[in-house]
C-alpha positions as CSV (number, residue, x, y, z in Angstrom):
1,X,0.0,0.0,0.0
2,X,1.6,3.6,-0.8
3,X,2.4,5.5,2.0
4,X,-0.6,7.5,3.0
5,X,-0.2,10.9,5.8
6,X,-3.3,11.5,7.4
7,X,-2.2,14.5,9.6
8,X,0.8,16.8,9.9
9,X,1.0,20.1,11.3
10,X,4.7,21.7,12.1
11,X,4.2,25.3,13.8
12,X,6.4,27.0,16.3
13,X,4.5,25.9,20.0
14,X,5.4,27.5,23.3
15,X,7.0,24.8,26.3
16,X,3.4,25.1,27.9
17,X,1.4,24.1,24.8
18,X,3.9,21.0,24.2
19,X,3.4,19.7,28.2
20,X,0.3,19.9,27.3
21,X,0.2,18.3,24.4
22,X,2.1,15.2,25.6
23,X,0.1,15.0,29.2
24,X,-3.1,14.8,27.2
25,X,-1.3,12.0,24.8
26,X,-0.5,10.5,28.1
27,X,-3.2,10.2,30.1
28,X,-5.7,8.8,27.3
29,X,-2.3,6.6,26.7
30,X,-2.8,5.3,30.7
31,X,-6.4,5.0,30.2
32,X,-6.4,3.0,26.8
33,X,-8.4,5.4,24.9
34,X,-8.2,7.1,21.6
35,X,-5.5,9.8,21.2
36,X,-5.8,12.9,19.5
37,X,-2.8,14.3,17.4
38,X,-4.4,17.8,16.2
39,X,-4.7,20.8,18.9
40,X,-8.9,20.9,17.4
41,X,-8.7,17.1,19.0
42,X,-10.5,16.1,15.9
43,X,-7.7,13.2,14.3
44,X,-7.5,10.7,17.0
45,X,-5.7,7.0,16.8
46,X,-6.0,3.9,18.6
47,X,-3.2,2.8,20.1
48,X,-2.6,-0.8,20.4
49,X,-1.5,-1.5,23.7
50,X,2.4,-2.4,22.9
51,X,3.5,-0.7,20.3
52,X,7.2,0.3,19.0
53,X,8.7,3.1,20.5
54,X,11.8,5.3,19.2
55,X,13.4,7.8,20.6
56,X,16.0,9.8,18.7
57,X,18.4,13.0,19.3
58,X,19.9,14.4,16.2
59,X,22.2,17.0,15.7
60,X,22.8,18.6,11.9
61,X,23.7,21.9,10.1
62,X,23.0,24.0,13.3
63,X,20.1,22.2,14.0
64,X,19.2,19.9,16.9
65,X,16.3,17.7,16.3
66,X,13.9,15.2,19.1
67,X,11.8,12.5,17.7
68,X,9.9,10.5,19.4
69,X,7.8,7.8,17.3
70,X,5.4,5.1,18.0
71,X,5.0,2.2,15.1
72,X,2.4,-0.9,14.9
73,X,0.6,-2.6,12.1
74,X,-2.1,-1.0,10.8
75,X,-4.8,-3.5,11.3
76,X,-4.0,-2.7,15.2
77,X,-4.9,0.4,15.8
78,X,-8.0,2.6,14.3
79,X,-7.9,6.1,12.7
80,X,-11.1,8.6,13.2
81,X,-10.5,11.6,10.8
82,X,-13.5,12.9,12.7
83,X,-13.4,12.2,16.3
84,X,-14.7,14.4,18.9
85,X,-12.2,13.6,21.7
86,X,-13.3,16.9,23.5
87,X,-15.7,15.9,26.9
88,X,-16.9,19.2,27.1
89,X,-19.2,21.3,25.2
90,X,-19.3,25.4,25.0
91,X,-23.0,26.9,25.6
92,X,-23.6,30.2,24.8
93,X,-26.4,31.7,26.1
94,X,-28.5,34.8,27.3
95,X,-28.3,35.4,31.2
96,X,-31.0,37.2,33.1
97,X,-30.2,40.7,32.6
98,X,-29.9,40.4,28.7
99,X,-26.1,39.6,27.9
100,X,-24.6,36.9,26.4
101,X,-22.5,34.1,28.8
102,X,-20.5,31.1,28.4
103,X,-20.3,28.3,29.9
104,X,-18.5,24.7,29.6
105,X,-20.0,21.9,30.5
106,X,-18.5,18.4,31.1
107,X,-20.0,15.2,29.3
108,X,-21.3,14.7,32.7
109,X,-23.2,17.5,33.0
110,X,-20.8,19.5,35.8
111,X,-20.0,23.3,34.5
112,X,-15.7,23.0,34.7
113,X,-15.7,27.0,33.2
114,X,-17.5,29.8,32.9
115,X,-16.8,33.7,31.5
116,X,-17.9,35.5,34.8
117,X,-19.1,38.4,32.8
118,X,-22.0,39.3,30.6
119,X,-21.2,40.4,27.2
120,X,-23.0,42.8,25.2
121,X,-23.4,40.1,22.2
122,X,-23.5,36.9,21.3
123,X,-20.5,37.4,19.0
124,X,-18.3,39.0,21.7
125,X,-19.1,36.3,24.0
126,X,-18.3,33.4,21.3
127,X,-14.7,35.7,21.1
128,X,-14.0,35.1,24.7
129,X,-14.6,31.7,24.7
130,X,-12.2,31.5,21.8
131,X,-9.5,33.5,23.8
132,X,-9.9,30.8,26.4
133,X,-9.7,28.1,23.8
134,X,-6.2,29.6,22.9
135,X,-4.8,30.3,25.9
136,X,-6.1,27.3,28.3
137,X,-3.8,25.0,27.0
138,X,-0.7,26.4,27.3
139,X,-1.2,28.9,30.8
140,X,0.9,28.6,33.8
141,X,-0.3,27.9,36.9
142,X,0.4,30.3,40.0
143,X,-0.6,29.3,43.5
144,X,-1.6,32.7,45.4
145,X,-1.2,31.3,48.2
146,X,2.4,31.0,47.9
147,X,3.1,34.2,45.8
148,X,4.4,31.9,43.0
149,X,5.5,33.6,39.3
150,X,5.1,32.4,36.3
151,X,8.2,31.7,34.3
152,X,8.8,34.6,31.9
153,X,8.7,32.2,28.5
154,X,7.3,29.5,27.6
155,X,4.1,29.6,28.4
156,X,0.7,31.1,26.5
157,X,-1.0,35.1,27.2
158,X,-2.4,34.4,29.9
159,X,-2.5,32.9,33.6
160,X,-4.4,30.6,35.6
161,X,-4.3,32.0,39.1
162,X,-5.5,29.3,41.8
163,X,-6.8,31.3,45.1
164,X,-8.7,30.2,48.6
165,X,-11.5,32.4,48.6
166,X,-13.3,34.5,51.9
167,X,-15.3,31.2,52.5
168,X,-12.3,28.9,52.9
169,X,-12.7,27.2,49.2
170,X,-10.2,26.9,46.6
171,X,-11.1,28.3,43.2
172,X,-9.4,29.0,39.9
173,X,-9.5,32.1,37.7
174,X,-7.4,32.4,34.1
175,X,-6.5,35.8,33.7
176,X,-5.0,37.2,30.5
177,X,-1.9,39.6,30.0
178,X,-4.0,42.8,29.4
179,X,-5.5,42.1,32.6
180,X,-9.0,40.7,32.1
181,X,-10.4,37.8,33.4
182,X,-11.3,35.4,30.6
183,X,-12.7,32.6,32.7
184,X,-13.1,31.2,36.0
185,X,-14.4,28.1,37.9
186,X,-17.6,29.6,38.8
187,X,-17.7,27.5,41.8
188,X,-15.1,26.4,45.0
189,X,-13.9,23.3,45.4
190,X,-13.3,21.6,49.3
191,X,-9.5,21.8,48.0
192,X,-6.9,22.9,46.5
193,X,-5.9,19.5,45.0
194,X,-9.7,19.8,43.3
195,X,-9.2,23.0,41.8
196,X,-6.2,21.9,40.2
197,X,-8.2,18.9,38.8
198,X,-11.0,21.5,37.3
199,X,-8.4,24.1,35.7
200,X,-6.8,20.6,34.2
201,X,-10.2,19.0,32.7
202,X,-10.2,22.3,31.5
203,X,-7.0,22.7,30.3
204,X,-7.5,19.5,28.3
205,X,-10.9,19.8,27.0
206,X,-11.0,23.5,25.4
207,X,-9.3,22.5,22.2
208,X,-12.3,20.9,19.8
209,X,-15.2,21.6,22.2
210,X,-18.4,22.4,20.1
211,X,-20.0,25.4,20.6
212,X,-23.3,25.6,21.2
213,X,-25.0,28.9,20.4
214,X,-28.7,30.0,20.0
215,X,-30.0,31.2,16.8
């Protein structure tokens, strides 16, 4: 059979974005499910559970190159050219005062995000939600409590700051480098180990989460 590529993409990515990247690939590698290989999570393999794995480190005309490749027959693992590897859905929608909101909502119906503001339109909302969808991934985390920093490079334009609130609970908000607050867990969690679990389902589910919007 001729040699056949079903996906490539070569872009320059921040340190962030690639953790990311390969802690997604890895968990759904521990838990035996499909993984994605696009950042819209819609091109996702199978991968059989023992696979070849190489590992090189090459060095040529100025350049240093790492590649890290898996190899199995074909009849072993499956290819979906339109999966939806995403567990979360975006829902746009119209609060009680008249502006448009965000929310995203978990396959399992808990809300892991929210915008915490109104917007003035539909369309403005839909562009913060994308601002989140680009920026999740790849955001530091600071701990308030601790007056971490986040590293100067590397990461995306914005922030996840994690925070004990008034009431004792632990909540997350992402915060972007003009300032504004893109998103935020619109809820406390009974820890701090918790609300690093939320900001991470979200982290991982942004990229290629539908968005529902009314008419």
């Amino acid at each position: 059979m001729d040699d056949e590529t079903i996906h490539e993409d070569r872009a320059p990515r921040k340190r962030r974005q690639i953790a990311t990247f390969f802690q997604r690939l890895a968990d759904r590698l521990g838990r035996g499910e499909p993984v994605s290989v696009d950042d819209g999570q819609s091109v996702a393999v199978d991968v059989p559970p023992e696979p070849d794995m190489a590992v090189k480190l090459n060095r040529e005309d100025g350049k240093t190159t790492l590649e890290i490749g898996l190899e199995w027959s074909e009849e072993d693992g499956d290819i979906d050219t339109e999966a939806a590897t995403s567990k979360a859905r975006f829902e746009v929608y119209e609060d009680n005062a008249g502006e448009s909101r965000w929310r995203l909502v978990h396959r399992n119906g808990n809300i892991i995000a929210d915008s915490g503001e109104g917007y003035v339109s539909k369309g403005k909302a839909i562009q913060g939600l994308e601002s989140v969808t680009n920026n999740a991934p790849g955001a530091y985390v600071v701990d308030q409590s601790k007056d971490d920093n986040p590293p100067e490079q590397g990461g995306s334009n914005a922030t996840f700051e994690l925070f004990e609130d008034r009431a004792g609970k632990w909540r997350w908000r992402l915060r972007h480098d003009n300032g504004n607050i893109i998103a935020d867990s619109g809820q406390g969690y009974s820890s701090k180990q918790k609300a690093k679990q939320g900001l991470d389902s979200v982290r991982t589910n942004v990229p290629g989460a539908p968005i529902e919007a009314p008419e």
